[in-house]
C-alpha atoms as one frame of an Amber mdcrd trajectory, in Angstrom:
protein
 114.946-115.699 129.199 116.461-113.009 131.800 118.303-110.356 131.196 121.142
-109.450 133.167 122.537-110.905 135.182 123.278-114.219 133.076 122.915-117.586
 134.826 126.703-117.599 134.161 127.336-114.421 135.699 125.056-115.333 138.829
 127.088-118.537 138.921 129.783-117.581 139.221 129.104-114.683 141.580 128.453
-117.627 144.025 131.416-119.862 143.480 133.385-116.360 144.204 131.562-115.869
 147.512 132.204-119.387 148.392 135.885-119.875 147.420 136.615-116.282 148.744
 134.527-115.152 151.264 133.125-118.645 153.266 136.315-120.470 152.276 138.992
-118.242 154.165 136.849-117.049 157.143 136.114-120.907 158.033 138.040-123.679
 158.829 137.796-127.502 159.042 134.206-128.992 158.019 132.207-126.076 156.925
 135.689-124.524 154.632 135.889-128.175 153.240 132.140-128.341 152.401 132.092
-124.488 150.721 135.076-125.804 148.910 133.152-128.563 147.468 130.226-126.414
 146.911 132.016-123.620 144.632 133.596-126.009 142.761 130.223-127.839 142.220
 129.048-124.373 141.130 132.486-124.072 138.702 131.178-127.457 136.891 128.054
-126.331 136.489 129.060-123.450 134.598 131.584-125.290 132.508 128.568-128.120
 131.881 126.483-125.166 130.459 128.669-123.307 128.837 130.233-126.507 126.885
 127.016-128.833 126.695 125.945-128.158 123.090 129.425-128.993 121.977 129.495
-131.707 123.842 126.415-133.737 122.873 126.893-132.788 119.109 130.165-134.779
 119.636 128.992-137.598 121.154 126.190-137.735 118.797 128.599-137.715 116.232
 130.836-140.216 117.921 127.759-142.615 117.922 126.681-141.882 114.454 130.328
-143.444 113.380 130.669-146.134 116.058 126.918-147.827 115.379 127.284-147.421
 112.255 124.376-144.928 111.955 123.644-141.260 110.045 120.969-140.078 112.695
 119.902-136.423 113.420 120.171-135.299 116.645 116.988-134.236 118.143 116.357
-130.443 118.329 115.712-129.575 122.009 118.818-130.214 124.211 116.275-132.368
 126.616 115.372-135.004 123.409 118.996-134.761 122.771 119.542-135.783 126.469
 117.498-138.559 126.455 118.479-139.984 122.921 121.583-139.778 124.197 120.931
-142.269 126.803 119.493-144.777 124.666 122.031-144.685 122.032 124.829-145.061
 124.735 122.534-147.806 126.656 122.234-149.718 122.397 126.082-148.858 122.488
 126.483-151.073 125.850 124.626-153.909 124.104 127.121-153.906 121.251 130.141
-154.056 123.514 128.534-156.524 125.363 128.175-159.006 122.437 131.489-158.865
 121.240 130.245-156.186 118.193 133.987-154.419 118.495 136.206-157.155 119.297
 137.394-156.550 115.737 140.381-154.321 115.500 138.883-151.951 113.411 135.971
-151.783 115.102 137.833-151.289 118.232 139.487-148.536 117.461 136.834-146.341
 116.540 135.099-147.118 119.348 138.479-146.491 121.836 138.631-143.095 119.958
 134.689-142.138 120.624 135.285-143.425 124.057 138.431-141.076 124.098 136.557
-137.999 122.983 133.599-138.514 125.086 136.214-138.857 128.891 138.076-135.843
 127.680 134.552-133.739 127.255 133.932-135.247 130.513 136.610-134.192 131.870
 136.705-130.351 130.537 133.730-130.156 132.498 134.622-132.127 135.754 138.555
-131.268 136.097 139.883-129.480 133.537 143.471-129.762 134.454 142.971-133.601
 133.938 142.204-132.561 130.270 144.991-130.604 129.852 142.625-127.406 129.560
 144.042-125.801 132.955
């Protein structure tokens, strides 16, 4: 682990140098592209700083819509790739007709729900009503 400066603090030390120093003293293609680029560099930072959050909620989303009570792997990567597989096992229930039932359905609407708006705090947060 490194001291100072944090990879949040060196983050965002670039998507200030793009959005204010590239942006303003370019214009057409290359302003567009640092445009892109700091805000690329903004997600990332909101991905980091909100990813533990994020995949203990989705966890817990799957936990209630499979039916399940599993423990989340330890390490962020397991985590990551459980992740995947329960959402792929999710896929397969959908696909079968598993919440075509009305109570089924909902609780799988509302995980569904949670999980676009964490998406979304991360991707555009003034589509989640965070900015």
């Amino acid at each position: 682990m490194q001291d100072r400066p944090s990879i949040d603090e060196l983050l965002e030390a670039v998507a200030g140098f793009l959005h204010e120093d590239v942006m303003v003293n370019t214009t057409g293609r290359l302003s567009f592209h640092a445009r892109v680029a700091g805000n690329v560099v903004q997600m990332l930072r909101r991905e980091l700083q909100h990813e533990e959050e994020h995949l203990a909620q989705e966890w817990s989303g799957l936990n209630a819509a499979l039916g399940e009570n599993l423990a989340p792997p330890a390490s962020l990567t397991d985590a990551r790739a459980a992740l995947l597989a329960r959402n792929e096992a999710l896929a397969a229930h959908v696909r079968a007709g598993d919440f075509d039932r009305v109570p089924a359905r909902a609780g799988l609407l509302a995980h569904l729900r949670t999980v676009t708006h964490a998406k979304l705090v991360v991707s555009n947060p003034a589509l989640a009503g965070e900015g």
